[in-house]
N, C-alpha and C positions, 0 to 999 in steps of 0.2 A: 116570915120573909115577905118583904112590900113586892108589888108585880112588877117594880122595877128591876130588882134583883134580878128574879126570875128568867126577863128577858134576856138580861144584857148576860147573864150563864150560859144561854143556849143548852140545845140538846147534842151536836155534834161532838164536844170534846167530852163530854160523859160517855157516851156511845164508844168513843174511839181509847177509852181508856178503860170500859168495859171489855174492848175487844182485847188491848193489849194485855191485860191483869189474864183474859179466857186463856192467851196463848201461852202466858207464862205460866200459868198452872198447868196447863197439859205440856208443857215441856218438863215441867217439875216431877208429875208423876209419871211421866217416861223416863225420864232420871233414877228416877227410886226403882219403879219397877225393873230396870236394866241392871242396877247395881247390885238387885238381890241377886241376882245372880241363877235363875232359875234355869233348872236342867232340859227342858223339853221344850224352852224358847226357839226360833228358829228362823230366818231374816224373813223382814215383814218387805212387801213390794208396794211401792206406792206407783197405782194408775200402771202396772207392769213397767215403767221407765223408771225409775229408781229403786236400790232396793239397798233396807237399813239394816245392820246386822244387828243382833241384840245383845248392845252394849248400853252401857249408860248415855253415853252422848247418841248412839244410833236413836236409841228410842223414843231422848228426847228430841232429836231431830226431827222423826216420826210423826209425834203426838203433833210440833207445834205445826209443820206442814199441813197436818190432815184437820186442825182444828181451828186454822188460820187460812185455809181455802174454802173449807165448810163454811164458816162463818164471814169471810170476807165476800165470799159470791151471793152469802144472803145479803150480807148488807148493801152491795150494792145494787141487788134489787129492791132494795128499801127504797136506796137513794135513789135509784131512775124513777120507781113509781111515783116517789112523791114528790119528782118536780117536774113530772107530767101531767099529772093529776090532782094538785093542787087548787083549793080550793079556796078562797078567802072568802 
């Protein structure tokens, strides 16, 4: 690939399609895991203000919440550091 490519790609929309692809698989295996159906599940609380019961869609609910706050409060210490601290 020429350094042309390269630039005009950027990193931001891979990043961000990273992020969305993370959240849709932890919504997916909250799915599955909620669907089996498992006997000594029992509702998950998020930050004590929410709380998911465990269902299929609860769980997914859950996953994508907890892995799309995780992961979006890193990134956006990604983004603050690095247009602070930018260096050319």
């Amino acid at each position: 690939m020429p350094d042309e490519d390269l630039t005009r790609l950027g990193g931001r929309p891979i990043i961000f399609t990273l992020y969305v692809i993370a959240i849709a698989i932890a919504g997916l295996m909250g799915g599955v895991i909620g669907s089996i159906g498992l006997r000594d599940l029992q509702a998950v609380s998020y930050f004590g203000i929410i709380i998911f019961e465990p269902t299929a869609i609860g769980l997914a609910a859950f996953g994508m919440t907890t892995v799309g706050a995780v992961f979006g409060s890193v990134l956006l210490l990604v983004t603050f550091v690095s247009k602070r601290y930018v260096t050319e």
